[in-house]
N, C-alpha and C positions, 0 to 999 in steps of 0.2 A: 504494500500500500504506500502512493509517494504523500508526502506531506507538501505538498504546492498548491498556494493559495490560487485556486480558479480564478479571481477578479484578477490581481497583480501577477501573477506568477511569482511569488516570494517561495523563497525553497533552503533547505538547508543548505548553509555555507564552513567553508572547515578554514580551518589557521593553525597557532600554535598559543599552547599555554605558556609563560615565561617568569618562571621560579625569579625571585630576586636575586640569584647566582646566573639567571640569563641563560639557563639551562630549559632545551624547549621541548615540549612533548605535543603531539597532535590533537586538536579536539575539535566538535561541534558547535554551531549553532542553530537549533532549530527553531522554527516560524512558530509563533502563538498560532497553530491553525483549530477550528471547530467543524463540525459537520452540522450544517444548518440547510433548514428546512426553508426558502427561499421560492420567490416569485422570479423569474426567468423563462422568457421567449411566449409570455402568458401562461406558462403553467409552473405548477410546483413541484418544486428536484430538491434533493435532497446535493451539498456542494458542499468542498471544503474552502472555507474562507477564516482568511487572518484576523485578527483582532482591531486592524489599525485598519482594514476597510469596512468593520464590520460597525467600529467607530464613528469612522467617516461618513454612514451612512451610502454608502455606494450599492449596497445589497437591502433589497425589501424584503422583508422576512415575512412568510405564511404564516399565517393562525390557524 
């Protein structure tokens, strides 16, 4: 299952953790995403969306 936000395409991004000896190990970031139940193309779908468009108001959300 990927975790990319349908509206933006936001998606996990990787870098490195960096000890205060500047020693680096690999890690994540993953998306605040939800699975919501949303108005789209007139009907309701169920979509994963971020928290920051979810904020934004970008997605109408089904009752």
């Amino acid at each position: 299952m990927s975790k990319v936000c349908e509206i933006c395409g936001k998606s996990p991004t990787t870098g490195n953790m960096v000890s205060h000896s500047n020693k680096k190990a690999k890690r994540w970031w993953k998306p605040n995403v939800h699975k919501v139940r949303a108005v789209v193309d007139g009907e309701v779908k169920r979509i994963r969306v971020c928290a920051k468009c979810l904020k934004a108001g970008k997605v109408t959300r089904a009752i």
